[in-house]
NUKEMAR-959024 format. One record per residue (C-alpha): residue in one letter; x, y, z. Coordinates in steps of 0.001 Angstrom, whole numbers, padded with zeros to 6 digits, always signed. Layout:
BEGIN
aXYZ/...
This chain:
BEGIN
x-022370-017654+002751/x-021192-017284-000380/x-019702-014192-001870/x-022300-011687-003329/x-021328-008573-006007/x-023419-005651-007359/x-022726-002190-009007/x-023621+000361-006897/x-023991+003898-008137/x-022706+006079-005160/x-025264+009096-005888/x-024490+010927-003181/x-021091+011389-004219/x-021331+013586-007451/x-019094+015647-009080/x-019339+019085-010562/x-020993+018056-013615/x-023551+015669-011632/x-021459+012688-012731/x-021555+010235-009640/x-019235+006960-009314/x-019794+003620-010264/x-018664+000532-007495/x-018732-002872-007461/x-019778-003988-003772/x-018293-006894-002512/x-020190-008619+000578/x-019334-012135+001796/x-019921-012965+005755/x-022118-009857+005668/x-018916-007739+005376/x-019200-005151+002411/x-016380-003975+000294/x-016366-001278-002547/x-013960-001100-005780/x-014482+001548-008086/x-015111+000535-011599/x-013454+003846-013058/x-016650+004953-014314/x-018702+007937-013770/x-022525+008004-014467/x-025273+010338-013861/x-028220+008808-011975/x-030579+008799-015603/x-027985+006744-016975/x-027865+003873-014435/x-030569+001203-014379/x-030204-000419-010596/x-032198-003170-011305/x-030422-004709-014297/x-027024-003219-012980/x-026524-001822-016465/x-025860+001245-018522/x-028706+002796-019862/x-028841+003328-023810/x-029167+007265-023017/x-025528+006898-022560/x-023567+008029-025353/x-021363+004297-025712/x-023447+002054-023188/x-022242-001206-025091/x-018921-000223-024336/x-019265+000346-020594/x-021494-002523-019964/x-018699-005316-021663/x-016510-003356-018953/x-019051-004120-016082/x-019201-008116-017587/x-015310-007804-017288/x-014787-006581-013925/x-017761-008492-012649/x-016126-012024-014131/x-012682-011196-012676/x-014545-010294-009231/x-016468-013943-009166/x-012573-015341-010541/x-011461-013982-007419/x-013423-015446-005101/x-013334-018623-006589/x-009460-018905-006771/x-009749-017288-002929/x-012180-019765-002263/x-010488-022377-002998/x-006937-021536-000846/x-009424-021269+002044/x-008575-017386+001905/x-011730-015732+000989/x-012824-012660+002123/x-014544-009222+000604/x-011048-007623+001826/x-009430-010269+000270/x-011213-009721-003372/x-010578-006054-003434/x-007300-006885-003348/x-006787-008998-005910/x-009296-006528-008036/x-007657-004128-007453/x-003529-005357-008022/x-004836-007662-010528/x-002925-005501-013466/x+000812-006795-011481/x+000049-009941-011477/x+003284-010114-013692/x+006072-010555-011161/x+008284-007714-013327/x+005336-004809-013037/x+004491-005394-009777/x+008937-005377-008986/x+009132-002118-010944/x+006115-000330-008344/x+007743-001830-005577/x+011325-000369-007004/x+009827+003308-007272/x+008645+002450-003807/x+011460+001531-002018/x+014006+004245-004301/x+012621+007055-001859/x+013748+005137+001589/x+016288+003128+000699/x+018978+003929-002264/x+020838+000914-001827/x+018350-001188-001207/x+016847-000422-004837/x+019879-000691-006379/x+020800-004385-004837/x+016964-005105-005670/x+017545-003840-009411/x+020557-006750-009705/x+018525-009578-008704/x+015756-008345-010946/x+017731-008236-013986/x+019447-011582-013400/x+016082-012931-012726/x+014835-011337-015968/x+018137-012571-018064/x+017048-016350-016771/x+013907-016411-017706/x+014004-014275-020950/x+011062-012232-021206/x+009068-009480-019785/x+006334-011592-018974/x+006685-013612-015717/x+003131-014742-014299/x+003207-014866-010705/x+001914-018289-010233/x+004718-019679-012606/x+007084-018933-009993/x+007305-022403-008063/x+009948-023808-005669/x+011092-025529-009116/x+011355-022037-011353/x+013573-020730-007819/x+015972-023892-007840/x+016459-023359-010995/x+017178-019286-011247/x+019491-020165-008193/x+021385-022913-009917/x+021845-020237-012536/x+023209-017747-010153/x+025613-020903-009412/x+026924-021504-012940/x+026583-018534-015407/x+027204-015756-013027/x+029526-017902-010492/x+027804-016613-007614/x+028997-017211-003984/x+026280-018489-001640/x+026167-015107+000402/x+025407-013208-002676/x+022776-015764-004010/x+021064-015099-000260/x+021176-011458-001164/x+019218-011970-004594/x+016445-014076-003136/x+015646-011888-000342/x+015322-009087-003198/x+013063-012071-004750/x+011070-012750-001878/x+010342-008969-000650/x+008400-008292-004135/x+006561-011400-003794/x+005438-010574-000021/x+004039-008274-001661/x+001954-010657-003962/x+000913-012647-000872/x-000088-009172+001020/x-002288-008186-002592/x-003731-011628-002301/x-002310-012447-005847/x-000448-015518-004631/x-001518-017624-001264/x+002082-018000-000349/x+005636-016860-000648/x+007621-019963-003137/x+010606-018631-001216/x+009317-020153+002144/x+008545-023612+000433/x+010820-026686+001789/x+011527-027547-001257/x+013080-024735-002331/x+016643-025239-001665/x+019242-022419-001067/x+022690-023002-000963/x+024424-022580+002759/x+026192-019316+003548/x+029940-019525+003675/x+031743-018896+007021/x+032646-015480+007629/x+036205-014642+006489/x+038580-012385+009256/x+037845-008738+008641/x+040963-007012+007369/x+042480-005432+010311/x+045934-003192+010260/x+048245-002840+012523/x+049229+000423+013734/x+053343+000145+012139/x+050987-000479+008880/x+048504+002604+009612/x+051891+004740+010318/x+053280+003902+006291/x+050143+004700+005041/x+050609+007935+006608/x+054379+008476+005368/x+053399+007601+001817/x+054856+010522-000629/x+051737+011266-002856/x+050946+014207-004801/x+048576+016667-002410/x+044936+017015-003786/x+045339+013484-005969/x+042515+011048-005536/x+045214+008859-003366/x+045991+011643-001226/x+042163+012026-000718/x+041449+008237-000137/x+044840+007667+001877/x+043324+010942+004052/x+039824+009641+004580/x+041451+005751+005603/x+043405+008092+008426/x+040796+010282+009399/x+038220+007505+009473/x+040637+005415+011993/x+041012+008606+014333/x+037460+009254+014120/x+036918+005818+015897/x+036385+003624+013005/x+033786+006493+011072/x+032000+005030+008240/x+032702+006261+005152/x+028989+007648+004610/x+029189+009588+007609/x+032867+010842+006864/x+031739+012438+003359/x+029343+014186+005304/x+031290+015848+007529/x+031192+019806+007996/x+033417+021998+009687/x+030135+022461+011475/x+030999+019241+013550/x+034174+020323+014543/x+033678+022297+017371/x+036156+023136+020063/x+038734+020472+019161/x+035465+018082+019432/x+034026+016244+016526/x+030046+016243+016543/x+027910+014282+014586/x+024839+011957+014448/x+025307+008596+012787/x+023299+007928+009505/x+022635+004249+010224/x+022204+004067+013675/x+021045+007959+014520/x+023322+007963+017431/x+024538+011073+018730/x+028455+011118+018733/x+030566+013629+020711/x+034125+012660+020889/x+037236+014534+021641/x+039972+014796+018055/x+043048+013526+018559/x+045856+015591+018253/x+047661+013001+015458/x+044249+013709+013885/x+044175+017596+013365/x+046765+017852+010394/x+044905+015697+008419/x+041870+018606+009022/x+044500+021439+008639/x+045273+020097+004993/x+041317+020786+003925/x+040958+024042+006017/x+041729+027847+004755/x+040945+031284+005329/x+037606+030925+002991/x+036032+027632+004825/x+032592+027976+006268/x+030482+026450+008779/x+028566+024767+006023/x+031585+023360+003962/x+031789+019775+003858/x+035561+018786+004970/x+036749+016189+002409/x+036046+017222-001048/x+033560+013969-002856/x+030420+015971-001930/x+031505+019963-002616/x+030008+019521-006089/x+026432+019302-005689/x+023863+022024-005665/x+021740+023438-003269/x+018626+022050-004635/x+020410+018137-005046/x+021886+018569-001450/x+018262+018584-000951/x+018039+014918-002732/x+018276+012233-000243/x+018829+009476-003337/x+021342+011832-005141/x+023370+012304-002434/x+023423+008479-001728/x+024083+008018-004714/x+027172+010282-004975/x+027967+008918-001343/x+028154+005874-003197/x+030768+007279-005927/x+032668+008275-002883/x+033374+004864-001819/x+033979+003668-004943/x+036644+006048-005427/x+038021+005377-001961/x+038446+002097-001976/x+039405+001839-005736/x+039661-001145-008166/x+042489-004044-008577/x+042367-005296-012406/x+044569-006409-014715/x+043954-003304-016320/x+043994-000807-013457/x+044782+000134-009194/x+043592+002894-007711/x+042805+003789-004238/x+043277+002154-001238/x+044210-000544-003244/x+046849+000949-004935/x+047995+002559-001518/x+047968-001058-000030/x+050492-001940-002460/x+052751+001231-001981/x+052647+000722+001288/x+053830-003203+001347/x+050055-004261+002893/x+049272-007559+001851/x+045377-007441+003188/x+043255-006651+000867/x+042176-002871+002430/x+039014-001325+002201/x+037401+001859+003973/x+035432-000941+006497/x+038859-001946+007524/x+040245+001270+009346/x+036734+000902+011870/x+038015-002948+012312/x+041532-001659+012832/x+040158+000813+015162/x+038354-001568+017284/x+041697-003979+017029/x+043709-001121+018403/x+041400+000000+021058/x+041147-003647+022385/x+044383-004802+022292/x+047324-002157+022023/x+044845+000413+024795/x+043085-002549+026598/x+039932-000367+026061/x+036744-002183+028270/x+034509-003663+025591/x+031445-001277+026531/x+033639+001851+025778/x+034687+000711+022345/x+030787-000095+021838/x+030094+004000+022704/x+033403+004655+020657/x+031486+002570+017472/x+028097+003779+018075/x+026668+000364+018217/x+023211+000553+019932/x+023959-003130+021205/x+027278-005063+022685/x+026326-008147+020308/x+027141-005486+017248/x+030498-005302+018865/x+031358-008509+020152/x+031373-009336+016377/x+034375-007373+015854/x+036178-008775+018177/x+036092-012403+017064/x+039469-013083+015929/x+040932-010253+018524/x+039658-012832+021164/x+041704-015453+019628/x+045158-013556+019844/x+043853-012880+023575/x+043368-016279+024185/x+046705-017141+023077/x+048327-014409+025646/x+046944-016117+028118/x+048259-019132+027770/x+051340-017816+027239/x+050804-015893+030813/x+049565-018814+032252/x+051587-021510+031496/
């Protein structure tokens, strides 16, 4: 049966004033659906029978052309609906009622303010593919159902020559891409996602390079490095060491640390990716590295390394501030290698004679090495040790450690 609408005054829902809503009801398979109209009547105002605005109404002229609108985007609907075999009264109220995103950049910057509050870095990779998607097709205006497998090959070839894109960062933009426009298909705006067209061609990923892993002679000159105490190298040089004796920490959970966790010579903690509980014993090569940030005046409460001492109470409270400074952190850490500039672990690299280009990931890849190899640690141990909820996780770090193993055994062998 074919799809059916009328305005329906909802009288027994009045307000205050006697004002009671107005609804367009959807039916189509005998299945009813209601989507306000945004307007507010009281029953002497409302003729049922012609569905219109009675000329008691202060601007009925004015409300009724709004009925004719709503009404001829309703039966637009359906037809459009109707003719992707998608149809349904659920299905109209959703396009009624996201019919105002149907621009791909309004309905990216709801699902932005969305996603801010879960995810910080999510957003933030999101907000890169959005503004290179914006730059490429220069304007504001992007209707959904101009984005084609064609408008895609193109953006990516884009991606390819103006911003000389590698193929594992052109993956990252399109699945920013295709998350807003699931949400187009979910709202009914579009019938399918472009992205998931066969004709829409994206480049292959490259083959995963070798982590950087250091050895532990190159751990022990980063720890006999000369550099000026409280210096942002001293700081990232201490947080590379500290991560690597606490097992590989990442660098989000390390900036968290209080003096809280340390409890009996034990560090205590709960992961932020994984929400695994870790309880591990410090080792003693560890504890000076904690003596340097401890005094007389530290309290339970205190954060250990210094790159989140500066916030308030109240943005301590902030889960996206404190990302975002979290963030910072690791920027600072790990530092930058221009022409212009070194800093952090960069710089230290250099000091130090490293060659590998070292980064805060690399001391939990240089823990697993060590555990593995030099301590011949069983593979499900190191998996507790990394707080991986699965020995797959692990078994990735361990890649190019199982080629040096492979080699000792032929060596024992033969």
């Amino acid at each position: 049966m074919p799809a059916t609408f009328k305005f329906y005054l909802r009288e027994d829902r009045p307000d205050n004033r006697g004002y009671c809503p107005l609804y367009l009801r959807i039916t189509e398979n005998r299945k009813s659906k209601y989507v306000s109209s945004g307007i507010r009547l009281k029953p002497n105002q409302w003729n049922d029978g012609k569905e219109k605005v009675k000329a008691k109404h202060r601007t009925p002229d004015k409300l009724n052309d709004e009925l004719a609108i709503i009404r001829a985007d309703a039966e637009q609907a359906y037809r459009d609906l109707k003719r992707q075999k998608q149809s349904s009264a659920d299905a109209i109220k959703k396009r009624l009622e996201h019919s105002s995103k149907d621009n791909f950049f309004k309905l990216a910057e709801d699902y932005q303010k969305e996603i801010k509050q879960t995810s910080y870095y999510t957003w933030k990779q999101n907000r890169v593919a959005i503004k290179k998607l914006r730059e490429h097709h220069g304007s504001d205006d992007l209707p959904l159902n101009f984005i084609d497998p064609v408008f895609l090959n193109e953006f990516v070839s884009k991606l390819q020559s103006k911003y000389k894109n590698k193929a594992s960062t052109i993956h990252k933009n399109i699945a920013s891409i295709k998350a807003i426009l699931d949400k187009a298909v979910l709202y009914k705006l579009i019938p399918k996602n472009p992205v998931e067209d066969k004709t829409f061609n994206l480049p292959k990923k490259n083959q995963p390079s070798s982590k950087t892993k250091l050895s532990l002679l190159q751990i022990d000159k980063l720890e006999n490095l000369d550099l000026e105490p409280d210096s942002n190298l001293w700081h990232a040089r201490n947080a590379f060491i500290l991560s690597f004796y606490f097992c590989g920490m990442r660098v989000g959970d390390l900036v968290g640390l209080k003096w809280k966790n340390v409890i009996n010579d034990r560090l205590k903690y709960k992961m932020n990716k994984t929400g695994v509980n870790i309880d591990v014993k410090i080792p003693d090569d560890c504890k000076k590295y904690l003596d340097f940030y401890r005094n007389d005046d530290s309290k339970d409460d205190d954060f250990i390394l210094p790159f989140l001492a500066d916030l308030s109470p109240e943005e301590l409270k902030d889960s996206v501030i404190i990302k975002k400074q979290t963030e910072s952190a690791t920027t600072t850490i790990n530092g930058k290698n221009t022409d212009k500039k070194i800093s952090g672990l960069k710089k230290l690299a250099k000091l130090a004679g490293i060659k590998e280009n070292l980064s805060m990931h690399a001391s939990r890849h240089s823990f697993a090495q060590y555990a593995i190899e030099k301590k011949k640690i069983p593979v499900y141990k190191l998996m507790i040790l990394l707080g991986h909820q699965n020995i797959k996780t692990t078994m990735q770090y361990l890649k190019t450690i199982n080629v040096q193993a492979a080699d000792e055994a032929i060596d024992e062998i033969f």
